[in-house]
Every structure is written in C-alpha cells, then in structure tokens.
Residue frames as qw, qx, qy, qz and C-alpha x, y, z in Angstrom:
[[0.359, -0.170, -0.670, -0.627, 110.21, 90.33, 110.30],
 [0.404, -0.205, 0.493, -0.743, 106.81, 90.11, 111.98],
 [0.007, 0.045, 0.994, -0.095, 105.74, 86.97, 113.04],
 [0.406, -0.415, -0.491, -0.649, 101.93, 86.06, 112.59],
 [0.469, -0.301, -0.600, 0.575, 101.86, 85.90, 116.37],
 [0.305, -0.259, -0.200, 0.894, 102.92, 89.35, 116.72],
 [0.250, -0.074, -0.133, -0.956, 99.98, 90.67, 114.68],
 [0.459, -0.513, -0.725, -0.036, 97.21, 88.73, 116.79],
 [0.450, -0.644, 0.212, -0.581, 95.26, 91.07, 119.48],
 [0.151, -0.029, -0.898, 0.412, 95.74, 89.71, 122.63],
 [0.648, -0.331, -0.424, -0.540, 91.88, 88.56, 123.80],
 [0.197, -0.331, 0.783, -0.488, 92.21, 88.66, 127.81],
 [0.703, 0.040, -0.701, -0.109, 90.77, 85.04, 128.94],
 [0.768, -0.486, 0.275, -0.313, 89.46, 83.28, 131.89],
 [0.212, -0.381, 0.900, 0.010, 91.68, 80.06, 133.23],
 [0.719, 0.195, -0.276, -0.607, 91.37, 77.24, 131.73],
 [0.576, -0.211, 0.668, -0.421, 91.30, 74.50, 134.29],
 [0.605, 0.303, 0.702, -0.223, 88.21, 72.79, 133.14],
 [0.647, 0.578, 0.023, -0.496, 88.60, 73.38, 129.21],
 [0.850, 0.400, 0.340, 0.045, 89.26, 70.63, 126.31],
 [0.485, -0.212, 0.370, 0.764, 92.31, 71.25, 123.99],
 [0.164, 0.534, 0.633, 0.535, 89.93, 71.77, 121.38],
 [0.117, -0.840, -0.518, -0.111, 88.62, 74.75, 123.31],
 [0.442, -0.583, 0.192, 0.654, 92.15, 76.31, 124.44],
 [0.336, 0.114, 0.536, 0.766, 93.04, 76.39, 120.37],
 [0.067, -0.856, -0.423, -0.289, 89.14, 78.33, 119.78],
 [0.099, -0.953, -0.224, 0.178, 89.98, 80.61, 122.60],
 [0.519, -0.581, 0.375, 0.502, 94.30, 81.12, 122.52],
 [0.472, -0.033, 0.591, 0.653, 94.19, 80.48, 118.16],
 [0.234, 0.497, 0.659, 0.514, 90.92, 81.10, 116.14],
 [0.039, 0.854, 0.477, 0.206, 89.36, 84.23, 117.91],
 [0.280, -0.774, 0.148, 0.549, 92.44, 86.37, 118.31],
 [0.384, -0.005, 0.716, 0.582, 92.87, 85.42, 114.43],
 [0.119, 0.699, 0.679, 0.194, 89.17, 86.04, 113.67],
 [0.221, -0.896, -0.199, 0.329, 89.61, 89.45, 115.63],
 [0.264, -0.409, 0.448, 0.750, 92.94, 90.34, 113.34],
 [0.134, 0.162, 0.799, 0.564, 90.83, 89.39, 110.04],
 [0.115, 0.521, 0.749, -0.393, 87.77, 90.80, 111.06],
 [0.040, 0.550, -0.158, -0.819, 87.81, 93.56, 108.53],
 [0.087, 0.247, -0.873, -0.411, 88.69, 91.04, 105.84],
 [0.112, 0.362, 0.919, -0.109, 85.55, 88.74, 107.17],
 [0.302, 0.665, 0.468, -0.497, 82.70, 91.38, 107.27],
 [0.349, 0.575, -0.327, -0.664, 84.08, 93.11, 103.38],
 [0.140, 0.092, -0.938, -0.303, 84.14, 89.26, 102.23],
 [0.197, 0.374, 0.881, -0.211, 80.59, 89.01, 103.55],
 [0.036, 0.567, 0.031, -0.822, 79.93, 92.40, 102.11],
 [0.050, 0.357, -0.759, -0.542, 80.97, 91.20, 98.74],
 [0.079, 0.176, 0.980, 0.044, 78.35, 88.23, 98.75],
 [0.321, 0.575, 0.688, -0.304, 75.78, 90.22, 99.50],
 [0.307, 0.591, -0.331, -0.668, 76.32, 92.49, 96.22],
 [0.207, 0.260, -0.805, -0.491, 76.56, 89.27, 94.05],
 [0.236, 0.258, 0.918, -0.188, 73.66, 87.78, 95.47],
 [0.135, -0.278, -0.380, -0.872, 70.36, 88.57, 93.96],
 [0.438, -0.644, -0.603, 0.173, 68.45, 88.49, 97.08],
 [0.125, 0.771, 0.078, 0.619, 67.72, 91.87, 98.20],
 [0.623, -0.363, -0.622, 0.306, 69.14, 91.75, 101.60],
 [0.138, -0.129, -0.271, 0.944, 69.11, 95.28, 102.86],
 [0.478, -0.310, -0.187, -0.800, 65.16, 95.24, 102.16],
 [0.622, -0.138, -0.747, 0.192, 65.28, 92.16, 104.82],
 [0.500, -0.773, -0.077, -0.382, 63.78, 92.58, 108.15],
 [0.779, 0.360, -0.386, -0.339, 65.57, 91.88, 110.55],
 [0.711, -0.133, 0.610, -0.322, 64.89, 88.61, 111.39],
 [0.899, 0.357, 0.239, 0.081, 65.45, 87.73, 107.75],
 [0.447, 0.767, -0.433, 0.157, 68.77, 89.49, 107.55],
 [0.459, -0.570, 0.677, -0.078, 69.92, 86.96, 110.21],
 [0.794, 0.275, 0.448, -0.306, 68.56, 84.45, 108.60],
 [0.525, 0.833, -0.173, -0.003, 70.47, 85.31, 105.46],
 [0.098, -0.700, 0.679, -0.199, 73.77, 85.62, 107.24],
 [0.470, -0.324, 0.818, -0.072, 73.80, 82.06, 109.05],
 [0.832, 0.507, 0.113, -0.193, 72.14, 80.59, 105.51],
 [0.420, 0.828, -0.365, 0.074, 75.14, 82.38, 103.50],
 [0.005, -0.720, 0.655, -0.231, 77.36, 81.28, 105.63],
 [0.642, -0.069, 0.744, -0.173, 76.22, 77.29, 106.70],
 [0.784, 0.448, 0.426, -0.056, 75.19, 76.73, 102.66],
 [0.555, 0.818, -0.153, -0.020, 77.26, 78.56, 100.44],
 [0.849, -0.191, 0.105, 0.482, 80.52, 76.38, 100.00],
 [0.580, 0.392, -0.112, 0.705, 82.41, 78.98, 98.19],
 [0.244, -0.791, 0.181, -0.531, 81.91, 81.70, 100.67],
 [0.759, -0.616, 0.176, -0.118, 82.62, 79.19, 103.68],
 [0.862, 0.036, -0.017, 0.506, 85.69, 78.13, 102.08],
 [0.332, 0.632, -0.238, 0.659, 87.16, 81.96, 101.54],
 [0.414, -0.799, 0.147, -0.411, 86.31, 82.82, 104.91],
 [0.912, -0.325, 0.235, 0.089, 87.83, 79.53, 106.49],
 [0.890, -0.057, 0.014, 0.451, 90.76, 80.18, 104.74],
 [0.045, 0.849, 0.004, 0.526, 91.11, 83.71, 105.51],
 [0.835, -0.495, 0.119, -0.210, 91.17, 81.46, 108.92],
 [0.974, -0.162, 0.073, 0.138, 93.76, 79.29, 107.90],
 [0.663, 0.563, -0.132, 0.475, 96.39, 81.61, 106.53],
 [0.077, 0.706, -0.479, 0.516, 97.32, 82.81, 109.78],
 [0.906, -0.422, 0.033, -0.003, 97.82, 79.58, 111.39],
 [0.130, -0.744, 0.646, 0.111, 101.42, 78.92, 112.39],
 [0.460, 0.286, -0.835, -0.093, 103.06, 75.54, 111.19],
 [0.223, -0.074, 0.652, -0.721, 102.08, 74.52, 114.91],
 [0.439, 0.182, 0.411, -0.778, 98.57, 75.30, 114.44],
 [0.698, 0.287, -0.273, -0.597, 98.24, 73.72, 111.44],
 [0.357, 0.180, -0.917, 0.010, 99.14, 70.86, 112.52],
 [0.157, 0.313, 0.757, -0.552, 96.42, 70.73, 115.59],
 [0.580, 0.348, -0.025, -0.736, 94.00, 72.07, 113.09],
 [0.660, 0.171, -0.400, -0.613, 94.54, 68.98, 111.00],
 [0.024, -0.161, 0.926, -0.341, 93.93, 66.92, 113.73],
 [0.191, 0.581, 0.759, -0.223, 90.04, 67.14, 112.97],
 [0.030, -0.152, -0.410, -0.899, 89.46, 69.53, 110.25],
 [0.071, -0.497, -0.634, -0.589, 86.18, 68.92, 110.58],
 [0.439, -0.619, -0.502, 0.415, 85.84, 69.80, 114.45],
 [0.403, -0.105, 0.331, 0.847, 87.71, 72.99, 113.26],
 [0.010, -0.154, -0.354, -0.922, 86.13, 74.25, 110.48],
 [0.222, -0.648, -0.547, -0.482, 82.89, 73.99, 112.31],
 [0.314, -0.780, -0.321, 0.436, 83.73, 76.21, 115.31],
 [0.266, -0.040, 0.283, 0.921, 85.69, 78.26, 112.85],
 [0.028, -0.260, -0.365, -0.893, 82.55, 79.09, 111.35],
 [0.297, -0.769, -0.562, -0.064, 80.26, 79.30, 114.04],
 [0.512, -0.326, 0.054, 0.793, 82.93, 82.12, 115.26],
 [0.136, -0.093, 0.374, 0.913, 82.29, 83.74, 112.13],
 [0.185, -0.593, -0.729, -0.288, 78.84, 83.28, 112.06],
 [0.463, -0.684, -0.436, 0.356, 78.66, 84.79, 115.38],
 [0.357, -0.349, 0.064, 0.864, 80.98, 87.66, 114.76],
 [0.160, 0.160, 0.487, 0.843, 79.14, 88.78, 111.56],
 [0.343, -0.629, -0.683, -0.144, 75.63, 88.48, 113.15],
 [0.400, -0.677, -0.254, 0.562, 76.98, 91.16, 115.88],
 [0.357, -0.310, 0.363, 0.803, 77.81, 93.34, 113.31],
 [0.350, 0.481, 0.739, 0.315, 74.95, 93.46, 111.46],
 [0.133, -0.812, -0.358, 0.441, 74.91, 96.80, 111.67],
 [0.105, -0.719, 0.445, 0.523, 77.74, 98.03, 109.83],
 [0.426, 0.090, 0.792, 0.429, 76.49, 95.81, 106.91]]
C-alpha cells in the first residue's frame, strides 16, 4: 500500500541551518502536499467562482487578485475545504506538529494557497 509520503513530489530545498521548525514543516510538509493537491486546490477555487455571483472573469486584473486573496482570507467555508484538502495528507506525525499551533498553521497553509492560486491565475 502507498504511503501518503510516497505520493508527495519531492521539492529540492536549500539547507536549513538558520530555519525555525515551523519553517522546516512549511518547506519538508505543506508545499510538497500543496504541490500533490494542487489540481484539487485550483478546481475547488474554480468551483467558488461559478457559485459566486460576482462576475470574476469580467475582472481586471488587479481585481481578479483581489478576488482570489478576498475568497480565500474571508470566505470560511472555502478556507476550511481547502485547509483540509491540507490536512488529509498529514501523517499521524504531522498532525501532531500541526496541532501544536493550528493557528500558526492554518495561516501559512493559506498564504501557500493564496500564493499558489494567484500564480495560476491564468488557467482560471
């Protein structure tokens, strides 16, 4: 059986000397996770913008970022699915260093995802 390990990209990395624990788990947990799910993230952001009634593909844009880090810093039910799109492929491990500070967590989780979707605007 494959391990959720085994279906993480590997995301080559600088040393990490001078980084925080909290910044080993971002680079070594959440954005080789974010990078496996990344499909999953952009069709779950996809999705939002069909049920919104905001017309976001007449958005300049400067207001289709704008949108994005809105959607995604205000709308609790989107920032839960996405954050736990996040959390189902922590190991037992990880979830245990995740709920060392949930909240530290779920906000680099979703600047991560902010960030990832915002590079992508293209293919929205």
């Amino acid at each position: 059986m494959t391990s959720r390990l085994d279906l993480r990209p590997i995301i080559k990395t600088k040393e990490f000397e001078n980084s925080t624990d909290e910044e080993k788990f971002q680079t070594l947990t959440l954005r080789p996770i974010l990078k496996l799910q990344n499909q999953l993230l952009i069709q779950l952001f996809k999705n939002h913008i069909s049920e919104s009634k905001n017309s976001y593909y007449s958005l300049s844009p400067e207001n289709k970022v704008l949108f994005i880090e809105n959607s995604l810093q205000k709308n609790i039910v989107l920032k839960n699915k996405l954050i736990g799109v996040t959390l189902g492929m922590l190991t037992l491990d990880e979830l245990a260093v995740y709920s060392t500070d949930t909240n530290l967590y779920n906000k680099r989780i979703m600047s991560l995802i902010i960030e990832r979707i915002r590079s992508q605007i293209r293919i929205l």
